[in-house]
Backbone as a ProteinNet text record, in pm:
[ID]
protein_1_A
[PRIMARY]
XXXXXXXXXXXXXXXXXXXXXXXXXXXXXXXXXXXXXXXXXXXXXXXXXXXXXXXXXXXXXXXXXXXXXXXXXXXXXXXXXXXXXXXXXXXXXXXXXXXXXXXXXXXXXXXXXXXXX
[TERTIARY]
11174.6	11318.9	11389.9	11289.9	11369.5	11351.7	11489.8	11541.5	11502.4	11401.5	11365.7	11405.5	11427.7	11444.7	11329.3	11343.4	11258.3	11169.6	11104.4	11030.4	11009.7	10928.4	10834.5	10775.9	10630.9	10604	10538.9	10633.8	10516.2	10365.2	10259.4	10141.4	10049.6	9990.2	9903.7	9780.1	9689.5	9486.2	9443.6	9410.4	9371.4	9188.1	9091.6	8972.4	8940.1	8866.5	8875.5	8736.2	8739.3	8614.4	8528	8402.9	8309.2	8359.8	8452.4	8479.5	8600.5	8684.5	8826.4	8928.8	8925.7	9051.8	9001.7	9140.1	9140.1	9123.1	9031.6	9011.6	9137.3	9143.5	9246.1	9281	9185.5	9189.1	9254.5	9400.9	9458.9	9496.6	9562.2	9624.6	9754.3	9894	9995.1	10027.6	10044.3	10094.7	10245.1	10313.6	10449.7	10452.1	10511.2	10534.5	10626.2	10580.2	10714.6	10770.8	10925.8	11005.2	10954.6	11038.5	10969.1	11027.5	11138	11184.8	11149.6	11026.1	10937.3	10793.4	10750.7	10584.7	10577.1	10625	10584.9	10555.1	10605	10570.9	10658.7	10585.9	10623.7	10645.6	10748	10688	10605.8	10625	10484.4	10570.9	10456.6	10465.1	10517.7	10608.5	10568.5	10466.3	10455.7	10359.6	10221.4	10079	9991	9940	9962.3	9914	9911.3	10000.3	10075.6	9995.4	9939.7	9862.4	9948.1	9944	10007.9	9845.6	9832.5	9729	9745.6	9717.8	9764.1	9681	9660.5	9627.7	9620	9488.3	9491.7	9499.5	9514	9568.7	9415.7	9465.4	9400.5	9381.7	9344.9	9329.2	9352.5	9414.6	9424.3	9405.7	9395.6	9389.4	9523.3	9586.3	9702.5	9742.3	9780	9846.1	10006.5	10115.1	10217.4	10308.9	10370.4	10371.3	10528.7	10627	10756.3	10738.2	10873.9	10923.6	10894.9	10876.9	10816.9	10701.2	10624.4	10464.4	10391.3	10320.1	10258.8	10123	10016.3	9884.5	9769.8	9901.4	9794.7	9801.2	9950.5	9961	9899.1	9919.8	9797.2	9671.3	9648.5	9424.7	9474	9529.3	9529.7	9598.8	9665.8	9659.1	9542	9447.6	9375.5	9277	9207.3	9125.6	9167.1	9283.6	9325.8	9287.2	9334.4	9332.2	9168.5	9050	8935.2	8861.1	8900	8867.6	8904.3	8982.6	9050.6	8956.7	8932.2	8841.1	8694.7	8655.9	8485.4	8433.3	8305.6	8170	8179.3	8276.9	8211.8	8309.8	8428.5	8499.3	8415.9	8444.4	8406	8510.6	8535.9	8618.9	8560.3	8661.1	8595.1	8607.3	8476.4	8488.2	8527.4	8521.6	8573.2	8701.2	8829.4	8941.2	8996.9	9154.8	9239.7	9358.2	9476.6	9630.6	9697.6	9745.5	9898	10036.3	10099.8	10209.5	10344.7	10447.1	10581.3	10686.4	10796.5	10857.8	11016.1	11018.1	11175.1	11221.7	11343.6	11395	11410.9	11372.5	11352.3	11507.6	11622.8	11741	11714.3	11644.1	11666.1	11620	11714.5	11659	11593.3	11635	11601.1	11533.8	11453.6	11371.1	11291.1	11215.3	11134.6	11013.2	10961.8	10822.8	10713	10609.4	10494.4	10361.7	10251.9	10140.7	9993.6	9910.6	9783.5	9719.2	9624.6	9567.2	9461.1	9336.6	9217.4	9190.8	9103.1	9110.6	8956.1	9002	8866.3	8821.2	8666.9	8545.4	8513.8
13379	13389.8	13255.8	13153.1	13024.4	12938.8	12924.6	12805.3	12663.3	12613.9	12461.6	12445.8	12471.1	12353.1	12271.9	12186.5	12148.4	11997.7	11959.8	11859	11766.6	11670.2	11553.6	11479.5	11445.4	11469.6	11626.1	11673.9	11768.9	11753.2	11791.8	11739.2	11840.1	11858.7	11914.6	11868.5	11969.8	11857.6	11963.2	11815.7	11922.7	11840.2	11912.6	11975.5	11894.4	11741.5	11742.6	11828.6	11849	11911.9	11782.9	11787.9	11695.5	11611.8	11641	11591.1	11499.2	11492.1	11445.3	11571.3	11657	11773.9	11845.1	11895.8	11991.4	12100.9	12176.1	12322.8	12391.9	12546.2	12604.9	12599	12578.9	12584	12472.1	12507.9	12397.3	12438.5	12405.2	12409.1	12303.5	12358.5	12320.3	12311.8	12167.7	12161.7	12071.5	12172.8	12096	12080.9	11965.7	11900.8	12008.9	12015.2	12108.9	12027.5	12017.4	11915.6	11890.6	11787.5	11695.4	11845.4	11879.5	11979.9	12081.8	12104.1	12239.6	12219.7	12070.6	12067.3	12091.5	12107	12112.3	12253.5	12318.8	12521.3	12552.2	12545.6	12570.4	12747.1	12778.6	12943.5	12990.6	13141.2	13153.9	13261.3	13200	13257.2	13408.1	13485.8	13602.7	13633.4	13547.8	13545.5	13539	13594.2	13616.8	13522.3	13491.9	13414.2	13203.5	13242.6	13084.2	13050.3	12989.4	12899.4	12785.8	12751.5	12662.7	12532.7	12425.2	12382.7	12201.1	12133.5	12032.3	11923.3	11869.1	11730.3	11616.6	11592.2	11456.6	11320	11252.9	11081.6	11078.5	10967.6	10941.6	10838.8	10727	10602.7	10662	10617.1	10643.2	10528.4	10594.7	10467.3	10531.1	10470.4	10524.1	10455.2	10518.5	10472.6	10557.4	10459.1	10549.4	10517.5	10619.5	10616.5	10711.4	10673	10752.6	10861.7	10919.7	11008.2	11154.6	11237.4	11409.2	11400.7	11442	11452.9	11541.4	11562	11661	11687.8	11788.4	11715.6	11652.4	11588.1	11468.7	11397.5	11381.5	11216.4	11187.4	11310	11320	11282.6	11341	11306	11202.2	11121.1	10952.7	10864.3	10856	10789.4	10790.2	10933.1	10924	10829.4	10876.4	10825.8	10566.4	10605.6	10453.9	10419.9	10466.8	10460.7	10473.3	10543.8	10539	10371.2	10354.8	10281.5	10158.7	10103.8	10012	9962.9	10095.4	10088.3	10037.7	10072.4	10073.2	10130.3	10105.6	10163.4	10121.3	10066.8	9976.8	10063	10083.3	10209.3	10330.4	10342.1	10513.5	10564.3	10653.9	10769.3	10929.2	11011.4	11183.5	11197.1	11232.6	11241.4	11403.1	11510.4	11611.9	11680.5	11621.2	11635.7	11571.6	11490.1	11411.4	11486.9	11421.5	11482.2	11369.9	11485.8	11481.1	11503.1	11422.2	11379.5	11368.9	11454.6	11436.9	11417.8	11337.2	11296.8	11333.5	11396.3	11420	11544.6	11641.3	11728.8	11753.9	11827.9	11912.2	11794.5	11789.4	11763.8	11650.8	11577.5	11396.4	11338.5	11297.3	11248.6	11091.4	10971.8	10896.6	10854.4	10740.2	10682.2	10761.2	10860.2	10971.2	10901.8	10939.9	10871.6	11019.3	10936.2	11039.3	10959.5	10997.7	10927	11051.7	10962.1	10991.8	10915.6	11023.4	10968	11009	10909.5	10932.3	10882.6	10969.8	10966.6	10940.2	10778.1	10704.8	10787.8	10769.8	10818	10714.2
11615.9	11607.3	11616.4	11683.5	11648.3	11509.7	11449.6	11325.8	11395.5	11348.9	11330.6	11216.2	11149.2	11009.5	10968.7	10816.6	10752.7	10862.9	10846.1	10896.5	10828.3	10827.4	10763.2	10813.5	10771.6	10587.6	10627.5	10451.7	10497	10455.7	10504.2	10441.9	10421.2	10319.2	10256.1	10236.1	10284.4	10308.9	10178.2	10125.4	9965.5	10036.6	9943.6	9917.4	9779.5	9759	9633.9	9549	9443.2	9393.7	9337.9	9262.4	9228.8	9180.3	9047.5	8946.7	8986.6	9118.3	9161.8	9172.4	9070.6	9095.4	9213.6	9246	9359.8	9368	9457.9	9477.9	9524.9	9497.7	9478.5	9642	9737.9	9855.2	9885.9	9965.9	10063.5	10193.3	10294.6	10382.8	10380.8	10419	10429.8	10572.4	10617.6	10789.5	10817.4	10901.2	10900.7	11027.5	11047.8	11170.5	11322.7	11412.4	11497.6	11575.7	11588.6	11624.5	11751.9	11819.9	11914.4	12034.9	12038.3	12150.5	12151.1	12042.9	12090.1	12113.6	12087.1	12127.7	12215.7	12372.6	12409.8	12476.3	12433.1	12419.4	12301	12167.5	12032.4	12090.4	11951.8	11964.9	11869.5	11933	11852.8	11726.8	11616	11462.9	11455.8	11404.1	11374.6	11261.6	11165.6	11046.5	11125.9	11082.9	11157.3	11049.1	10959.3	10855.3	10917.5	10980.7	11028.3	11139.6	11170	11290.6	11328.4	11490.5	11561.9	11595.7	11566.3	11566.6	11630.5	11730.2	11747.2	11687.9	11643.3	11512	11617	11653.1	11722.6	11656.4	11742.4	11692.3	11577.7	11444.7	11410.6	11297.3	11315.8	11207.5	11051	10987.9	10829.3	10713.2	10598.2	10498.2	10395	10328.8	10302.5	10168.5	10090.5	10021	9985.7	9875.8	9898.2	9748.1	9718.6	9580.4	9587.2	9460.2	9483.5	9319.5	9337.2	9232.9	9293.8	9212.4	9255.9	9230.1	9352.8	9295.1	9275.3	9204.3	9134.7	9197.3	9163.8	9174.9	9093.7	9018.4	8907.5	8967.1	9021.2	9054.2	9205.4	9324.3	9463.3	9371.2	9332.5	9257.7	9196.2	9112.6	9043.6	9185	9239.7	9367.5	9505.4	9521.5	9585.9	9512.1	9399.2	9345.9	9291.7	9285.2	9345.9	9468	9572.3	9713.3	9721	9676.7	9697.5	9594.8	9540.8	9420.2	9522.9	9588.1	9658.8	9783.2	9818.7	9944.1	9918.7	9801	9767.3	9850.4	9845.7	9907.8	10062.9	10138.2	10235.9	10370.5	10323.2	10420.5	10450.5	10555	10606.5	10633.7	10557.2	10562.3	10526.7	10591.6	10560.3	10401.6	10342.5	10201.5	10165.6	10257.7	10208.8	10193.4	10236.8	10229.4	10226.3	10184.5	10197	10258.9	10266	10293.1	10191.7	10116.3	10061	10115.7	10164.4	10227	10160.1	10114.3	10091	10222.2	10182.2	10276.4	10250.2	10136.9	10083.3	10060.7	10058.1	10045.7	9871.4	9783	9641.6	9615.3	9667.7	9603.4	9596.4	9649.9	9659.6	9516.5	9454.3	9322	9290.4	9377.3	9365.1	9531.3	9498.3	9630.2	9712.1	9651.7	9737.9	9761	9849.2	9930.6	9924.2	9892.6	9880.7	9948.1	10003.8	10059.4	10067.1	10032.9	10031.5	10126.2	10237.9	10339	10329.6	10353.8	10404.6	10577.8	10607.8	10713.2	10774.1	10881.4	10846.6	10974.4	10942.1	11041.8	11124
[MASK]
+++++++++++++++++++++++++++++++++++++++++++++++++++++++++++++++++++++++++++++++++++++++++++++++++++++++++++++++++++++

């Protein structure tokens, strides 16, 4: 019953498949404001999980306009290409990161994270 409102980023852990594209499988996680971490409420959606995300080193890259998921898979695959062979990072998922509201037409921020091991 409580209105939080929108957050950011919101971020999305895509699944890449062999080839670079993404499996249909994602998860979408939005941030819960700072005046409810510390006893969020709880979901009426049974679908919705409350889940806390520990600290964690990233490799990042960051890219503007509306993003699609061509442009998440051609920026990850930059962002991997950058790193070479010599980073350790989790090779089975990334996060896709938007930072802007649908209306914002110019200067939107978008980021692709790997997340080093």
């Amino acid at each position: 019953g409580a209105g939080m409102g929108m957050t950011a980023p919101v971020s999305i852990t895509a699944f890449p498949a062999e080839d670079g594209s993404l499996q249909q499988k994602v998860k979408v996680s939005l941030r819960i404001p700072s005046q409810y971490q510390a006893s969020p409420p709880c979901p009426s959606d049974e679908s919705i999980k409350i889940e806390e995300r520990q600290g964690m080193t990233i490799y990042s890259t960051q890219f503007g306009g509306y993003a699609k998921e061509v442009d998440y898979v051609s920026y990850a695959a930059k962002l991997k290409a950058a790193l070479g062979s010599e980073a350790a990072y989790c090779k089975d998922f990334y996060l896709c990161n938007g930072y802007d509201p649908p209306m914002k037409p110019y200067g939107r921020r978008n980021e692709v994270w790997f997340v080093k091991e």
